[in-house]
N, C-alpha and C positions, 0 to 999 in steps of 0.2 A: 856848318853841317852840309856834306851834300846831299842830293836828290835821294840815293840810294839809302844812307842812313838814316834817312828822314821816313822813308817807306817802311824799312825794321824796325825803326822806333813805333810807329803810328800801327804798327800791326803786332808790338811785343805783347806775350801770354800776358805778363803781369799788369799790364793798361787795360788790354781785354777783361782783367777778371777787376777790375775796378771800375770800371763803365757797366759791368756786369751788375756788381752791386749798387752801384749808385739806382739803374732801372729799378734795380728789384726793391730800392728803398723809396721811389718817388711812384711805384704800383701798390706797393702797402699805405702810404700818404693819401693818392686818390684812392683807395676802397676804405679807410678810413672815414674821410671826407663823405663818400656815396652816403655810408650808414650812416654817419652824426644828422646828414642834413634830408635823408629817409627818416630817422625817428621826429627828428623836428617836425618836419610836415604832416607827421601822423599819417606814416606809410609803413606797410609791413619790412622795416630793417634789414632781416637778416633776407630777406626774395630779394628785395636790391641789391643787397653783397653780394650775393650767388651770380647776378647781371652782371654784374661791376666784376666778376673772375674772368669771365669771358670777353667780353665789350665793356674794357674800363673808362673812355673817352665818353664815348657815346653813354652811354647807363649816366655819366656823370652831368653831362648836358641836359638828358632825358630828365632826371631829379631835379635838375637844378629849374628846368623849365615849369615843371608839375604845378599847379596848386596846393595849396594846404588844404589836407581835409581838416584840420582844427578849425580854419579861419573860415572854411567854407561851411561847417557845419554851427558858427553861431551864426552868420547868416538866415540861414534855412529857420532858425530856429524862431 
């Protein structure tokens, strides 16, 4: 393979729209992820999706770091 076909390959449409999808299948995986582990900790679900649309990394670290109010509120109790 030379240089040159190596550059048309690595920039053809039909690679593009398969990197395309694979993102848009590992962005629904993390917003998934956000909610499952927002309801666990007894956090409003779907305000952390809405987070997780816009700042998916981050929202995702943000949750993951939080406390449980479940576990915090037998605590208190």
């Amino acid at each position: 393979m030379t240089p040159m076909s190596a550059v048309i390959f690595a920039t053809s449409p039909g690679l593009e729209a398969i990197w395309s999808i694979v993102g848009l299948f590992i962005w629904i995986l993390v917003l998934v992820w956000i909610y499952n582990i927002a309801k666990r900790k007894g956090r409003h679900a779907f305000g952390w999706l809405v987070l997780g649309v816009f700042f998916s990394l981050i929202t995702l670290i943000v949750v993951l770091l939080l406390p449980s109010k479940v576990t915090t509120a037998r605590y208190d109790s």
